[in-house]
N, C-alpha and C positions, 0 to 999 in steps of 0.2 A: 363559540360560534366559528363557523367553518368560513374559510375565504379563500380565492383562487388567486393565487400569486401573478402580478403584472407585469408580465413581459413585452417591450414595446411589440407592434405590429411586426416592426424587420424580424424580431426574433420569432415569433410565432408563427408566422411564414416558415422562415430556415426552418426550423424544428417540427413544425406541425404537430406541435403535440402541447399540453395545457398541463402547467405545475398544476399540483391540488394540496389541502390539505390545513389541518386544523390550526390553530390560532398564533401566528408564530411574535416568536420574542420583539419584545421592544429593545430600541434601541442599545446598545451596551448591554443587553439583558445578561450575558454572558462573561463578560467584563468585569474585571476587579479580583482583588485577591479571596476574598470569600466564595466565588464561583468555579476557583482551581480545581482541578482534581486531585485534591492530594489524598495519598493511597489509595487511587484505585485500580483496575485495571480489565478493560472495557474487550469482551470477545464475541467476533461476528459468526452466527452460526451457519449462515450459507442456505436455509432449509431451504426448497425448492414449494414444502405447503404454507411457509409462511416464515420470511428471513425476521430473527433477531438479535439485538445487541443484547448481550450480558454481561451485566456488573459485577465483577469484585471488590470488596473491601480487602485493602492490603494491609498487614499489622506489620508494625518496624520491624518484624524479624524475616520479612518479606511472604510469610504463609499468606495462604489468601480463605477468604471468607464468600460464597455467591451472595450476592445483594439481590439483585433483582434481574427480570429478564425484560426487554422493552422490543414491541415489535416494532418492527420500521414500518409498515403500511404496502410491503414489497414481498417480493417470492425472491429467492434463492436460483440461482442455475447452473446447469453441470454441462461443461462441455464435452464434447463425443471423446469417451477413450480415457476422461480420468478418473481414478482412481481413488486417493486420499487427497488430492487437490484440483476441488471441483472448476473452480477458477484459475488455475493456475498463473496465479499472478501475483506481486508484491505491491503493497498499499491500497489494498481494497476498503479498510477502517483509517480513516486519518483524522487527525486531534489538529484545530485550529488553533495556535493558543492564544493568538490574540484578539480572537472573537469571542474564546469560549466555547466553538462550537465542535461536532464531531461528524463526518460523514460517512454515510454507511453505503454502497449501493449497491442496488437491487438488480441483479444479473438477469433474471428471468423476466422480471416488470420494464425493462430500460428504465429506471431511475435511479435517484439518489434521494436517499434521506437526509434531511439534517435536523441533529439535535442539539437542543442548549444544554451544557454540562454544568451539572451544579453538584460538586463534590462527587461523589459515587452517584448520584441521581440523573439520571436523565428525562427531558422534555423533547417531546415529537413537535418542530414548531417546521418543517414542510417537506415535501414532498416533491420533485423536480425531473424534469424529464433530463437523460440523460445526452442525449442531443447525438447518438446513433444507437449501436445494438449490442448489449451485451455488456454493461458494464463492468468491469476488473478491478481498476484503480484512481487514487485521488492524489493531488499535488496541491499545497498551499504553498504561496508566500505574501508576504503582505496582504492585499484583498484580493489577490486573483489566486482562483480555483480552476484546476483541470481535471478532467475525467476523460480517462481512456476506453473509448469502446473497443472490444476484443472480435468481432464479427460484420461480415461485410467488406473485408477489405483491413479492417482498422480505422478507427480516426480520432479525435481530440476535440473535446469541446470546452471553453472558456466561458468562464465566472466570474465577476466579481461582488462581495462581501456586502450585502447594503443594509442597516439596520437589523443584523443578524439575520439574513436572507441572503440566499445568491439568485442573482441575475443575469440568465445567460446572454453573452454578446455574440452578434450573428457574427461579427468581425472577427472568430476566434475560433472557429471552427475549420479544423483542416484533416482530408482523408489521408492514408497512410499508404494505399496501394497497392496491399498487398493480397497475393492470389484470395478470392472468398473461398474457395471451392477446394484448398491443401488440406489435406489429411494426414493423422487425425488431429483433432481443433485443438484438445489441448498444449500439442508440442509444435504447433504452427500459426495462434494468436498470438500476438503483443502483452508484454509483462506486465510494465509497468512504465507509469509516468510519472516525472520528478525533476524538481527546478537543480539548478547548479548551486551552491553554496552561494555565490555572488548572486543568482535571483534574474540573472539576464539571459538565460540559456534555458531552454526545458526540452529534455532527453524522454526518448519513449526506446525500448529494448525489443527484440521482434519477435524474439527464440527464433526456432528454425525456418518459420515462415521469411524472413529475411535475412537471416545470421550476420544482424547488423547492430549500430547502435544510429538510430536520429537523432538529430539536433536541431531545434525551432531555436534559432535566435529572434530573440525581442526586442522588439521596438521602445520607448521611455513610458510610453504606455500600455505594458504587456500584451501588446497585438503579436504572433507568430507571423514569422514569415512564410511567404506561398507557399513555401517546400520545404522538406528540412533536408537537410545536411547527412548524406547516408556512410555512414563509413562501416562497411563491411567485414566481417571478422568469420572465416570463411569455417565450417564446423562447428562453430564456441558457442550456438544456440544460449548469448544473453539473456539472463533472467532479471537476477532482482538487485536493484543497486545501493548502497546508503553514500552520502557525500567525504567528498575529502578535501576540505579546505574549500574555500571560492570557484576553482573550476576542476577539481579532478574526481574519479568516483571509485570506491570500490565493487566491481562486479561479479555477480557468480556468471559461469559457466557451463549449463550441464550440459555441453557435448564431450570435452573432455575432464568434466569435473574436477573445476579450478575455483579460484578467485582471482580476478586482474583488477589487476589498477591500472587506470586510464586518466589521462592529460584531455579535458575538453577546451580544443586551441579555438582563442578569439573568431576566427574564420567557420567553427561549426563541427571540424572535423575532428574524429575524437584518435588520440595515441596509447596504442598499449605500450607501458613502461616495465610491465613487469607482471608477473603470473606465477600463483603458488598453487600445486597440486594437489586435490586433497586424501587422492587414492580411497575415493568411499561412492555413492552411487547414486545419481538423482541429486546434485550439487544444487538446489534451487536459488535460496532464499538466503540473506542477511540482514544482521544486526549488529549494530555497535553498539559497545556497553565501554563509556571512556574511549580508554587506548587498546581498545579490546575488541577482535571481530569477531562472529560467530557465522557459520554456515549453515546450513540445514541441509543435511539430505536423505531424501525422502524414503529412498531405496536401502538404503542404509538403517533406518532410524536411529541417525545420531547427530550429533553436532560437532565440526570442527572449526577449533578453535586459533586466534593466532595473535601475536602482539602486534600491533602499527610501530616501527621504530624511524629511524631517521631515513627523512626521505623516501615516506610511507611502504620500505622494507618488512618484510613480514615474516614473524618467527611461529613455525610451530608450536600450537600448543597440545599437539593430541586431540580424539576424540571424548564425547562423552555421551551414553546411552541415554535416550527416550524411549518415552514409549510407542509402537509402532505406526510409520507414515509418519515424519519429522515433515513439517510444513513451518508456515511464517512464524514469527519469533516478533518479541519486543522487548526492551531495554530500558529500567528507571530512566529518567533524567539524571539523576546523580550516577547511574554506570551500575549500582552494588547490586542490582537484583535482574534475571533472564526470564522471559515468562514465553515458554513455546507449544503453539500445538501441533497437537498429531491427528492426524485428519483417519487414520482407519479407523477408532473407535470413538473419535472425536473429546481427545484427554487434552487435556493441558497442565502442562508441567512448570512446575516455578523450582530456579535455582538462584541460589546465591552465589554472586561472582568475587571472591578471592582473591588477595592482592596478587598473585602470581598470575591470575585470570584464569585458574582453574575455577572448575563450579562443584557448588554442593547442593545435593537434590532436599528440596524442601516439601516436596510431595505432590499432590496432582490430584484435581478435579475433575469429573466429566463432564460436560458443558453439554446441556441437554437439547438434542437436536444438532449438533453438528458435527457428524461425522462427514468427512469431505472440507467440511468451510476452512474459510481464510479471511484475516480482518483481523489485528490484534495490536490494540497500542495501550502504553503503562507509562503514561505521564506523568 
């Protein structure tokens, strides 16, 4: 039986728009170690006639197996001018794990899906307006959830976790300011949104539309502040970031096609400390696997590689060939296995990462319907 998710009056106001959607999980439904994902590894197609998640079974040797395919109840969308990455942006699929849940969202619908994960299996338990236009990307930590809209300016809308449901707070919703009307959209939206390792800070990246990096510091009850905190990094069109330690991140670059790492200081403002080149093209996306980074670039299709050392110092590790349009990437939890797609013919490739953090290619899947998408996590 179908029911429409309760958001108080303030937020249906703010949002003007009405969650929907089939029967969603009870409490903990998601919860507990039987509900883990163990082996799988979950990729979001992006379709524009009808976005889905799709499952993999992973065998210990890290090959992967397709399970099934689950629609999210949403459309897929492409913004003006890209190519192998229709959304151009990092964290569009994010894995809750301590609800269990995963969320998917739907760029052409403005919403977000959310599913209860049970092993490789996934459940449709709602449906949620995404609280502006064009959604990109997801940030969890503890119960609060963000989702970054990529059009209109940019903005951020706030969640929090309630009996395997989110519920969006009007109190958390803040625009971004950026030109609606820069061309073209894919290299002048907002990337990505994402908490600080410490969980008190949440960064959004701008690309070229702001060639900056924000900072929302939070309040003890994850409300953002009016504004965030713009520190400008003039050319370096930030993309997609993974964390370092409590407050610092590593960044890709694609204006000069780099990775930086960055100091996000108490005050909001972020410091670049240091920047490794990757001399490849279309620097977009990373992952970390251990003490191991990986880039993605698109232009290139390949991936470079580097070790984190002391004083998050960074050693080359060389390139290594995908198949073509190198897009978002994701990382076992234990570090040993890379799983990345490539958005022209919509493959996905699985390697195995090596204790020197070289990789070995374990072969590749076509993930049906998504050439272009972005969305990929291997919990």
């Amino acid at each position: 039986m179908q029911r429409i998710t309760r958001l108080g009056a303030a937020v249906a106001t703010a949002l003007a728009t009405t969650a929907v959607l089939a029967p969603s999980a009870a409490a903990g439904d998601g919860d507990g170690p039987e509900h883990r994902p163990h082996h799988a590894v979950f990729v979001q197609t992006d379709n524009p006639a009808g976005n889905q998640v799709v499952a993999y079974r992973r065998d210990d040797d890290g090959r992967l197996t397709r399970a099934a395919g689950y629609d999210t109840e949403g459309l897929g969308g492409v913004l003006d001018g890209s190519v192998v990455d229709h959304l151009a942006s990092q964290g569009s699929l994010t894995y809750d794990e301590k609800h269990g849940l995963l969320y998917a969202v739907n760029a052409g619908s403005n919403t977000v899906s959310v599913f209860a994960v049970h092993g490789e299996h996934l459940r449709l338990c709602q449906v949620i307006a995404s609280g502006g236009r064009f959604p990109v990307s997801v940030a969890v930590h503890g119960d609060a959830v963000y989702v970054l809209n990529a059009l209109d300016g940019g903005s951020i809308q706030g969640y929090t976790v309630v009996d395997g449901e989110l519920v969006a707070q009007a109190d958390r919703h803040r625009g971004l300011g950026l030109d609606p009307n820069a061309t073209p959209q894919f290299t002048h939206t907002p990337a990505q949104v994402g908490f600080t390792g410490a969980g008190d800070q949440l960064v959004v990246t701008t690309k070229a539309g702001g060639n900056s990096i924000d900072v929302f510091n939070l309040d003890r009850t994850g409300v953002p502040a009016a504004t965030p905190v713009v520190t400008v990094d003039p050319g370096a069109v930030p993309f997609g970031f993974v964390q370092n330690g409590p407050h610092g991140l590593f960044v890709t670059e694609a204006g000069p096609n780099a990775v930086a790492t960055f100091t996000i200081n108490p005050d909001g403002t972020a410091t670049k400390t240091a920047s490794a080149a990757t001399g490849q093209s279309a620097t977009c996306w990373i992952a970390a696997a251990g003490r191991f980074l990986y880039a993605s670039n698109a232009g290139s299709s390949n991936l470079s590689g580097y070790r984190v050392g002391r004083q998050s110092r960074l050693t080359s590790l060389g390139t290594t060939a995908t198949d073509p349009g190198t897009v978002d990437a994701a990382a076992t939890e234990d570090g040993r296995f890379l799983y990345v797609q490539t958005g022209l013919n919509g493959i996905l490739d699985a390697f195995r990462v090596d204790r020197d953090g070289s990789l070995t290619a374990l072969g590749s899947e076509t993930v049906p319907g998504a050439a272009g998408g972005e969305g990929i996590v291997a919990p």
